[in-house]
N, C-alpha and C positions, 0 to 999 in steps of 0.2 A: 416558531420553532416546532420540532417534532416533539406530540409523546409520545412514551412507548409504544400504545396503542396505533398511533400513527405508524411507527417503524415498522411493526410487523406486519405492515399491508391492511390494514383493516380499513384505513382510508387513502384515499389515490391522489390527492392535492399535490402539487410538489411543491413543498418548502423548502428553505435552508433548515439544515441541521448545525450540530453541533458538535466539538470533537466529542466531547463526555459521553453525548446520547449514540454516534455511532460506537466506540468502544464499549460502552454498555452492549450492543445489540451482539460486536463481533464477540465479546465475552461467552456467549451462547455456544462457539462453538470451538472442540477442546484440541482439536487440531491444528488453528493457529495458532499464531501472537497474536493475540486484539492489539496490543499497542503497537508491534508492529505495523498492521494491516491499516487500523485506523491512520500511521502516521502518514502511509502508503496512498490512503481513500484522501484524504485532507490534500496530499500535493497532487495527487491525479485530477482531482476538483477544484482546486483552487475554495476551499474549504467548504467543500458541497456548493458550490455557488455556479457550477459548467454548464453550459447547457447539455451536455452527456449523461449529466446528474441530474438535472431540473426534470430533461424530457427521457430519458431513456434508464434513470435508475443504476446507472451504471458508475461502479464511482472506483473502476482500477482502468479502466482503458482498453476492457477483454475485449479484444475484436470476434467477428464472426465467421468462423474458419468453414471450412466442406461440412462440418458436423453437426454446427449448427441448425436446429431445425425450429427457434422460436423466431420471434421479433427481432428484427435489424433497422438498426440509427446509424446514415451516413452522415460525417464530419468530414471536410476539408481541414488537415493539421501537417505543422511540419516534423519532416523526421529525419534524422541524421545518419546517413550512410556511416559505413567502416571506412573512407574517405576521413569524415571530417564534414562532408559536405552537408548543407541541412535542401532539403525539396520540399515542397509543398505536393501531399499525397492524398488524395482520396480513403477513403477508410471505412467498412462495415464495422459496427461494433454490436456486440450482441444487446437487444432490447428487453428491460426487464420491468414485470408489472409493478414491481414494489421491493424496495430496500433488501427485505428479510430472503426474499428469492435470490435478488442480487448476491447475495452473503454466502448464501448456502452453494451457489453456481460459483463462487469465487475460492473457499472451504475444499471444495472437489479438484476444482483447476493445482491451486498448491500440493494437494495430496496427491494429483496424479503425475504431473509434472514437474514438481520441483523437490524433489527428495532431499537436499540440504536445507530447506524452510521447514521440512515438517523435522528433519532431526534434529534442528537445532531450535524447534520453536518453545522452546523457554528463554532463549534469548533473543531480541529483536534484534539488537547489530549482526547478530548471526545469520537471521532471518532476510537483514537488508542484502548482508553478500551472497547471501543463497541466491536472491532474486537475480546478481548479475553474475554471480563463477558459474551458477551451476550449467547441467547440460542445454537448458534453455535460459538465455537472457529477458526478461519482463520489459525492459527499454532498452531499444537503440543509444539513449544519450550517457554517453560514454562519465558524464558526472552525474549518474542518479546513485549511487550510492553515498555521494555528499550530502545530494541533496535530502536521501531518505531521513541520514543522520541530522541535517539541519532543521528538517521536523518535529525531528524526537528530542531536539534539543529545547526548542519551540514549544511544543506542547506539553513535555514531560511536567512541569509544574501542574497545568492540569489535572492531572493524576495521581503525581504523587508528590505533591505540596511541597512540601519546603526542604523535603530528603531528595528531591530531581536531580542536583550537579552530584551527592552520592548513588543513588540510582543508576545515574551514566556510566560514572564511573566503576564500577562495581559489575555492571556490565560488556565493559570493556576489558577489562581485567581478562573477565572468565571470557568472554569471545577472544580472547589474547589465550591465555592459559593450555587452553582446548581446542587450541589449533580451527579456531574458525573462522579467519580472516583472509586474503589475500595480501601478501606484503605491499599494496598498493591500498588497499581498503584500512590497514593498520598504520600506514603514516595519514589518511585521511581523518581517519579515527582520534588518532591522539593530538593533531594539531585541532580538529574542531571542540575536544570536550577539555582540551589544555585552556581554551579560551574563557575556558564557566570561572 
């Protein structure tokens, strides 16, 4: 496992982490949701365990556009057309020395990009519909907003111990309240945390 010292790049081994140790790290930065992001980092990696994460530090799936000007890690992955259809695509993604770089290039992407995760990042269910209503979608696959939620359902004990199915709900409510949801994200929502 990582320690801290480890997360902040101070040494270059790739281990598996863990959800606590990356939400610790995304905590650092006040522009996200850490639990969000961490719930986001956990299913992009298959819980830091991808080779994406292993060899390239990369743990949301940020590919490597014209702008990019560091390190690039190509992955063979599938991806689902507005069809329906899933293909098998070639893919640059950006390569990063160490976790804490990772975080801080991921911190910028949200704030520049996705203006509903940074308004609504006090709430993470906010934060998951941000990733697919807003002007830019984060995934192709037309159920990542389930899946964000099945996550946070998943790891919220983690966190926050034995108050998690209030937690949820609590923030469902205000992502409800405050108009943060899509009527598609809000029957997703209350049949998954209806289940707790």
């Amino acid at each position: 496992m990582y320690s801290l010292l480890d997360c902040l790049g101070r040494r270059k081994e790739t281990r598996i982490m863990n959800f606590k140790e990356f939400y610790a790290l995304a905590q650092e930065y006040l522009e996200i949701n850490a639990f969000a992001f961490a719930c986001q980092s956990s299913l992009e990696t298959g819980n830091w365990t991808s080779k994406l994460w292993r060899e390239a530090f990369n743990g949301a799936g940020i590919k490597a556009g014209k702008s990019w000007t560091g390190a690039v890690y190509v992955v063979v992955s599938p991806e689902q057309l507005s069809s329906g259809k899933i293909i098998q695509q070639s893919s640059v993604f950006r390569k990063y020395p160490d976790p804490d770089t990772f975080i801080r290039d991921y911190a910028a992407k949200i704030k520049r990009s996705y203006p509903l995760c940074v308004q609504r990042r006090d709430n993470f269910i906010g934060v998951f519909d941000g990733l697919v209503s807003g002007p830019f979608k984060w995934a192709t696959d037309q159920k990542y907003f389930g899946k964000l939620l099945s996550m946070a359902i998943k790891k919220a004990p983690e966190i926050f111990g034995a108050s998690a199915p209030g937690k949820l709900q609590t923030a469902l409510d205000y992502a409800i309240n405050l108009d943060m949801l899509s009527q598609a994200n809000i029957a997703i929502a209350i049949n998954l945390i209806r289940r707790l």
